[in-house]
N, C-alpha and C positions, 0 to 999 in steps of 0.2 A: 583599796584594790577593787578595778571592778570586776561585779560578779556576771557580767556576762561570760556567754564559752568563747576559748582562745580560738583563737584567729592564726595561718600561719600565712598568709596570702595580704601581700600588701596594694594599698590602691593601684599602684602604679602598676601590680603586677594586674592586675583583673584589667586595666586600658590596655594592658596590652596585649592583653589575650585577645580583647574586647573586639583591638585594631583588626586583628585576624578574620574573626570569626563575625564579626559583621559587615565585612566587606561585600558591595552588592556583587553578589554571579555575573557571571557573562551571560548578558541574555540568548535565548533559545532564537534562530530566525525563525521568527513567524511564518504557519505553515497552513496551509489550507485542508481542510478535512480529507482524513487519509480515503481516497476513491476503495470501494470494494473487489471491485475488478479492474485491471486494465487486459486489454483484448490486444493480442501480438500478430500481425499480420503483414506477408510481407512486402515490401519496397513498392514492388512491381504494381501491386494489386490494387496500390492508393488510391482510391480518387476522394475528391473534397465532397460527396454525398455520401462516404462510408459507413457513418455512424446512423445512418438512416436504411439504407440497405443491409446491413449487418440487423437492426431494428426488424425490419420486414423479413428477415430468415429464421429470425428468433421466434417470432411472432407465429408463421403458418408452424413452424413446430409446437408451437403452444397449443393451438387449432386442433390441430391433429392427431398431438398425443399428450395433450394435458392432464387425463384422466390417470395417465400412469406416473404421474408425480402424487407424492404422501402429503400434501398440504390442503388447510383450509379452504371453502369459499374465499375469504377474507383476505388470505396470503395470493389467490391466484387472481385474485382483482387487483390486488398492491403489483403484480408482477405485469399484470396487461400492461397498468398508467406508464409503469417504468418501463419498459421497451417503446410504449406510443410516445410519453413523451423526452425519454430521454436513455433513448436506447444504451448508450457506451456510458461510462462514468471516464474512461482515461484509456488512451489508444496509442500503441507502440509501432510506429512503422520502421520495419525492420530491415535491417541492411547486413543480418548477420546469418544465424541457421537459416531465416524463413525466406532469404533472399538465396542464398545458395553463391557458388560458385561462377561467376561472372569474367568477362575481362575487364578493364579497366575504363575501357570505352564506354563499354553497355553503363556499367556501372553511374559513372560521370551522368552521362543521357537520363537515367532515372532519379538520378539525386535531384539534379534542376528538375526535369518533370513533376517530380514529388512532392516539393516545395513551394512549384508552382498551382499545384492541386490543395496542397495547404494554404496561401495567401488567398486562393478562390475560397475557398470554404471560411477565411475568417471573412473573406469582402460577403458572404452569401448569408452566414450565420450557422452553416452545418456541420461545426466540426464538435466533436465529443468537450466534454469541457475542459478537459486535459490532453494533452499531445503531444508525444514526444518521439524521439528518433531512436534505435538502438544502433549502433554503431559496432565495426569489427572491433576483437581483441586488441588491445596497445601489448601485443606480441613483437619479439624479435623480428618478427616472417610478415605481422600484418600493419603494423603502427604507422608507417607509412601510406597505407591503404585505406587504414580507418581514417587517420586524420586527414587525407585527403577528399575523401566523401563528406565530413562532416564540415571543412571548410567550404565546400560547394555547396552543401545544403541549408547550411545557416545562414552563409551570402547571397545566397538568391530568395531566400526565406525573408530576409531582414530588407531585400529592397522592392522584393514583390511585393510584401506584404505591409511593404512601411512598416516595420518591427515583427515581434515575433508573438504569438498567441499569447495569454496569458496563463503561467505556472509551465512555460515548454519545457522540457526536459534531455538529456542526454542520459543513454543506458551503456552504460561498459560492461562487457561479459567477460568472463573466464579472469576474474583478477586473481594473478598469483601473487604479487609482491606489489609494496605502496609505491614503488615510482608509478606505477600504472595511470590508478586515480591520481596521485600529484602530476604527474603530466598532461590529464586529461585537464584539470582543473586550473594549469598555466595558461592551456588553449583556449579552453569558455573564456576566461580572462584576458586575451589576447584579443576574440572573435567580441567581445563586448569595446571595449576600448576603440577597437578599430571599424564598428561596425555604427557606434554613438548608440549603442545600447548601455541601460542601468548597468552599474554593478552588481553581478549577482543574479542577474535577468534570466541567465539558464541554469536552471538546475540540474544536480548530476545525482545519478542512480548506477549502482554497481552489484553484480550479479556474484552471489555466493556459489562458485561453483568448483572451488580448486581446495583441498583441507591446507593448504600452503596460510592462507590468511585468519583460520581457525586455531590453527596451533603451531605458533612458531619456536623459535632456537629459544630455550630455555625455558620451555612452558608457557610464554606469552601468550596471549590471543591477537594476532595483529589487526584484525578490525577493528578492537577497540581503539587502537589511535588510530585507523584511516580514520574513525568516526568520530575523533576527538580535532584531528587534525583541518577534515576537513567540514567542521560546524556550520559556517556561512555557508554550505554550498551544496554538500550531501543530502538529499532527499530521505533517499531509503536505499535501502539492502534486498534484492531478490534473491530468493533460492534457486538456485540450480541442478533440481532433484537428480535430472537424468545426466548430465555430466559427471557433478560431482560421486553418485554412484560408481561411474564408468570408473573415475580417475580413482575407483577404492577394488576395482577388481569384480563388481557384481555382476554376474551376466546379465542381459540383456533381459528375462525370463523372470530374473528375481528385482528389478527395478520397478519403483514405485516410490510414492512419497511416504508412505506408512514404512519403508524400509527403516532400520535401526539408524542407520548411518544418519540417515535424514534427520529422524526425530532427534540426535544427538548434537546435528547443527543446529539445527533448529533452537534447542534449547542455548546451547553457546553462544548461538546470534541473541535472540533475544539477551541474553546476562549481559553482554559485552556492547549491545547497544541503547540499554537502562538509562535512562537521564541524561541522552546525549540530543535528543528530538527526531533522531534517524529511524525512520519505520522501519517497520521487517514484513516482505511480500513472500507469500508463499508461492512454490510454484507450480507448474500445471498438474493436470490428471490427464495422460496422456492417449487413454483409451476415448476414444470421442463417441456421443451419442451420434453416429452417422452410420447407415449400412453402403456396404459395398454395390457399386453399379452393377446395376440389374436387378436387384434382391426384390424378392416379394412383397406386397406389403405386410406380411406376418414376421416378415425376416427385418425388414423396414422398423416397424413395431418394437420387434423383441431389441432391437442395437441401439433405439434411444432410450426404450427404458432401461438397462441394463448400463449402460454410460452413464445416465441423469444419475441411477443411484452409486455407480462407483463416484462420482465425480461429488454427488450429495454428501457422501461417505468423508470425501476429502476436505472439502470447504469446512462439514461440519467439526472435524478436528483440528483445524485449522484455527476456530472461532474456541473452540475450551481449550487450546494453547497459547490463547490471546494474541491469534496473528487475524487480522480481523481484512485484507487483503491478499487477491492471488492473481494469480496470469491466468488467463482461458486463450485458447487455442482455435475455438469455433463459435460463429454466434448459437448454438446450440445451447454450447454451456453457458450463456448469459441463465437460460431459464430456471436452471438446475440452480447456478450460485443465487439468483434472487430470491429463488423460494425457500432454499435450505437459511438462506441471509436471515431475512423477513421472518420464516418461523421461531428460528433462535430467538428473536425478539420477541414478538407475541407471544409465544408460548411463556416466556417469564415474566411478563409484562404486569401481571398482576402480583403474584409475590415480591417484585422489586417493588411494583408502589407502595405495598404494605411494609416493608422493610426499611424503606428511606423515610418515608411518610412518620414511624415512629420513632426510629433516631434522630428527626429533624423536633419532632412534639418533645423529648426528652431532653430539649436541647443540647446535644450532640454530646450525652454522656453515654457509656458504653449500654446497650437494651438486648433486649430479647424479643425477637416475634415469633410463636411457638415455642420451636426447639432451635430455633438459629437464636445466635447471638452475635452482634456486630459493634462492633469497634467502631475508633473512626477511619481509620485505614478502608475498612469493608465499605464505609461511607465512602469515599471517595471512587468506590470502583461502582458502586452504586450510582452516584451520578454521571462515572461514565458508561454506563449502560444505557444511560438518557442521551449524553453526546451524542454517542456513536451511532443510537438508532436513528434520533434522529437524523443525522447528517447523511443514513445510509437509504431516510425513506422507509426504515419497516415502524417505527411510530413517527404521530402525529403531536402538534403542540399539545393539542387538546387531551394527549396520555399524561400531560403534567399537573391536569387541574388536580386529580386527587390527591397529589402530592402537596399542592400547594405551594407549586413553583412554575414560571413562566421561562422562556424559553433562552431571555436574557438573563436571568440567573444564572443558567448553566454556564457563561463563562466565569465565571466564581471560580476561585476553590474552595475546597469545603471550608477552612478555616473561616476566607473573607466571608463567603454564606451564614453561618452561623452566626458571626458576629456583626452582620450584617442583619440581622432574624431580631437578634437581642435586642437593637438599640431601634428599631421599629415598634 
C-alpha cells in the first residue's frame, strides 16, 4: 500500500479544472496613457490653434500670479515646458452645456465649421494630442439631435481631414439606462463602416451623472456591464459632479465635488470599473480662478489664488482616490492641475525609489524600508507611480536610474519584471 497521503482528485478532474482556469482572458483594448486633463470648451469657440491659445492664457497667468501657487522652483519650471510645449493633454469640444441651446440650423453650421477647424489643425500639427466631441444626451427629447450633430461632424471630419485624429473620441452625458451607450456605440459602428474607417477608430466616453447606472433594480451596479459590455470601445467613465448632485436634491450652495454623494460615486465607479481597462475622470471644480470684469488687480489677485487652491484642493483628492484624470473648465486651471499633478510626484519621488529599489534587491520577497512594509501587490502600485509620472511629465527617465530600472521595463508587470531580474 502506498504510503503516500490520499488523493481524492483525479487526473481527469485537475484537466479539467485546468481547462477552465487557464483559459487565456479576453485581451484589454490597448489604451493610450490615461491624459491628466482634458479641457471642455465649447462648439462654437473651436478653432484649430486652440491648444496654443488656451497654452498662452495659461501661461500670462503663470507670469502674473505664480507666486501664489505652493510649489517648488522645480515643479514651476516642469509647469512652464508643459504649457510651452504642449499646452492641452486632451480637448472636448462641446456640443452640449458649453454649447447651450441652439436651433438646429446654427447647430448644423458649427458642426461642419468645427470639424473643418479640426481637419486644419491635423493638416497644421496644432491640435492637443487627444480630441474629441461631446455630444447631446441619447434622451427621449434629444437623440435625434445628438445623433444628428455627430453624423455631420464625423462626416466632414473623416473627408476634410482624410480620416479622423488619432485616439478621437465621443462623450455621451447624462446616461441613465444601457441602451444609451449601446446605441451610441451601433452609430460609431455605422459612422466607421460607412465612412472606411478602422473598426473601433472612435472611441466612446460616457458621463457619470444620473445614480440610475450606479444602482440599479435589485442592487446591481449597471456600469459594470455598460463596462463589461462595451470593452472594445469604452474609454473611460466621467464624473458628473454637478448634475449628478442636482439629480440627488442638493442645492445649488451645497454642491461641490468633495460632496458625500460624489465621494460615494466615486468610490462605486472605481469598484465597478476594476479590471475592465475603462478609466474613471473626475469632474470639474467649478469655482474658476478668474475675477469678474472690472475687478482690481488686488481683487484680480485674490480670485486666482483662491480658485488655484480650491481647484488644488480638488485634483489633489482626486490623485489619493487614485483617479489620476479630471475635466478643467478654463485654461487657468491647466496651472493649478500641473503643479498640484507634478508635486504629488516629486514630493514621493524619493521614498518610492527607496521602497521599489529594495523590494526589487530582495527579490520581490515581501521587505520593509523603515516602518513600511511592502508586498508585492504595493510593488506593483509602486511601479505604477513610475508609469503614470511619467507619462504625466512630473518624472524624468533619469528618476529610474536609482531604481535600477529603464523606462522599457515599466511595461512589465511586476511578476514578468522579477522574473525577468532573476534569469539576468
Amino acid at each position: 500500500m502506498s504510503q503516500d497521503s490520499p488523493t481524492t482528485l483525479t487526473a481527469a478532474d485537475l484537466a479539467a479544472l485546468a481547462r477552465d482556469l487557464e483559459a487565456p482572458a479576453t485581451p484589454a483594448r490597448a489604451r493610450a496613457a490615461q491624459p491628466i486633463s482634458v479641457l471642455y470648451g465649447g462648439a462654437h469657440l473651436f478653432r484649430s490653434d486652440a491648444a496654443r491659445r488656451m497654452g498662452d492664457i495659461a501661461l500670462a497667468a503663470l507670469d502674473a500670479h505664480g507666486e501664489a501657487l505652493a510649489a517648488s522652483p522645480d515643479v514651476l519650471a516642469r509647469v512652464r515646458r508643459k504649457l510651452e510645449r504642449e499646452p492641452l493633454c486632451d480637448q472636448r469640444i462641446d456640443f452640449e452645456d458649453g454649447f447651450g441651446v441652439r436651433s438646429p440650423e446654427e447647430e448644423d453650421r458649427e458642426a461642419t465649421r468645427a470639424a473643418r477647424e479640426v481637419a486644419a489643425g491635423m493638416a497644421a500639427g496644432t491640435l492637443a494630442p487627444k480630441v474629441g466631441v461631446r455630444v447631446k444626451a441619447l434622451s427621449r427629447e434629444a437623440h435625434r439631435r445628438s445623433l444628428a450633430t455627430l453624423d455631420r461632424f464625423v462626416t466632414e471630419l473623416a473627408r476634410a481631414g482624410r480620416g479622423l485624429p488619432a485616439g478621437f473620441c465621443v462623450t455621451l452625458p447624462k446616461v441613465t439606462r444601457a441602451e444609451e451607450p449601446a446605441a451610441l456605440a451601433r452609430a460609431l459602428a455605422l459612422l466607421e463602416s460607412r465612412l472606411g474607417l478602422a473598426e473601433g477608430a472612435i472611441g466612446m466616453e460616457i458621463m457619470l451623472e444620473a445614480p440610475e447606472i450606479l444602482v440599479g433594480e435589485g442592487g446591481t451596479i449597471p456600469l459594470a456591464r455598460i463596462a463589461r459590455d462595451h470593452a472594445g470601445r469604452l474609454e473611460s467613465v466621467h464624473v458628473g459632479s454637478y448634475d449628478l448632485t442636482a439629480r440627488l436634491d442638493v442645492l445649488a450652495r451645497d454642491q461641490s465635488m468633495s460632496h458625500p454623494a460624489c465621494e460615494l460615486a466615486r468610490t462605486l465607479a472605481k469598484i465597478a470599473l476594476a479590471g475592465t481597462g475603462v478609466a474613471l475622470s473626475d469632474g470639474a471644480t467649478a469655482v474658476l480662478p478668474v475675477a469678474k470684469k472690472g475687478a482690481s488687480p488686488d481683487e484680480v489677485a485674490r480670485a486666482v489664488r483662491d480658485g488655484w487652491r480650491l481647484h488644488a484642493s480638488d485634483v489633489a483628492e482626486s490623485l489619493r482616490r487614485g483617479i489620476h484624470q479630471g475635466w478643467d473648465l478654463h485654461p487657468t486651471q491647466l496651472v493649478s492641475r500641473y503643479a498640484t499633478v507634478f508635486t504629488h510626484y516629486r514630493e514621493a519621488l524619493s521614498a518610492t525609489q527607496a521602497r521599489l529599489s529594495t523590494f526589487l534587491d530582495a527579490g520581490a520577497r515581501a521587505s520593509a524600508t523603515g516602518a513600511l512594509f511592502d508586498d508585492a501587490a504595493t510593488a506593483e502600485a509602486l511601479l505604477g507611480f513610475f508609469r503614470r509620472g511619467l507619462a504625466a511629465g512630473a518624472l524624468d527617465a533619469e528618476d529610474l536610474g536609482p531604481v535600477g530600472l529603464t523606462a522599457p521595463d515599466l511595461a512589465l508587470g511586476f511578476a514578468e519584471l522579477t522574473a525577468a531580474r532573476a534569469r539576468a
